[in-house]
C-alpha angles and dihedrals in degrees: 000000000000126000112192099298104345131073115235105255081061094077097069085216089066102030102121086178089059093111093056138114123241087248096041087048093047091052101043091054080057101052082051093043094051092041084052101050083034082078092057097101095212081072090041083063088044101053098034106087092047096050096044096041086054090048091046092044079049077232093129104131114194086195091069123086097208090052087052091046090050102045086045087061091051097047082048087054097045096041085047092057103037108121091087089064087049118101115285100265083056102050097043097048087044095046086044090052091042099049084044079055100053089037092064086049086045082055101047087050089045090045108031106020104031091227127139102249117227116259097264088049097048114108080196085056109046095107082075099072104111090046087059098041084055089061098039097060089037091050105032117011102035095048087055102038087049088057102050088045087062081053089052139357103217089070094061077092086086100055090051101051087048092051094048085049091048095053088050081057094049097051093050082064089055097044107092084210103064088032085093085065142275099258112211103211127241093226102048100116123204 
């Protein structure tokens, strides 16, 4: 979205906002700006209780702004985090590239910093990665795509996809083979 130092709708040739009002313009850069920040999980914590609480009081109101805005942020969140609902060749090469990601930062606070990285983060714990995929998609990803599923059944899809991931995690617990560790290679680039 970004050119150097302009965004796109700043070159009048790609501005797919051009016919719009001011106002329009101006909501409609809102609505982008709160989708965006809507992926940040510490809002997704924020936000949760109060969403599920109004799907499992069925008090969900599409008529209400603040509702839309709500459930638009979860839509954003799980969209967001939906790898772990993609078939299991996705969601393992995503988790793996992810996890290579989050080792380089665990370096950099083991190196640099001389913190203890987190788990996730921790090149000496990288053989737990199914065990805390197994959580990830228990404790954030199952609890929201099991929500919006109440909203609407086709997105059961979702759940259903994370749980069949999250058996193919649990068996590689089980397998004496891949209870050495699942290594995330140094060289998998993103």
């Amino acid at each position: 979205m970004v050119t150097g130092k302009r965004w796109l709708v700043q070159i009048p040739s790609h501005n797919i906002f051009s016919g719009l009002s001011p106002e329009n313009y101006s909501k409609v850069m809102q609505v982008l700006k709160h989708s965006i920040l809507a992926t940040d999980l510490s809002v997704y914590f924020q936000l949760r209780p109060r969403f599920f609480s109004l799907v499992e009081s069925r008090e969900y109101s599409w008529g209400l702004q603040e509702h839309r805005e709500l459930l638009r942020s979860m839509l954003m969140t799980a969209s967001d985090i939906a790898a772990s609902s993609k078939p299991w060749p996705v969601q393992q090469r995503v988790a793996r590239l992810v996890t290579a990601e989050f080792i380089v930062q665990g370096d950099k606070e083991r190196n640099e910093l001389n913190i203890q990285p987190q788990a996730l983060m921790d090149r000496e714990r990288q053989h737990e990665l199914p065990q805390l995929q197994i959580r990830w998609i228990s404790d954030i990803c199952l609890p929201l795509y099991n929500s919006i599923g109440q909203m609407n059944p086709k997105l059961n899809a979702m759940a259903e996809g994370a749980l069949s991931n999250m058996k193919s995690w649990a068996q590689m617990t089980s397998d004496p083979i891949n209870q050495k560790g699942v290594s995330v290679s140094d060289h998998e680039t993103i």
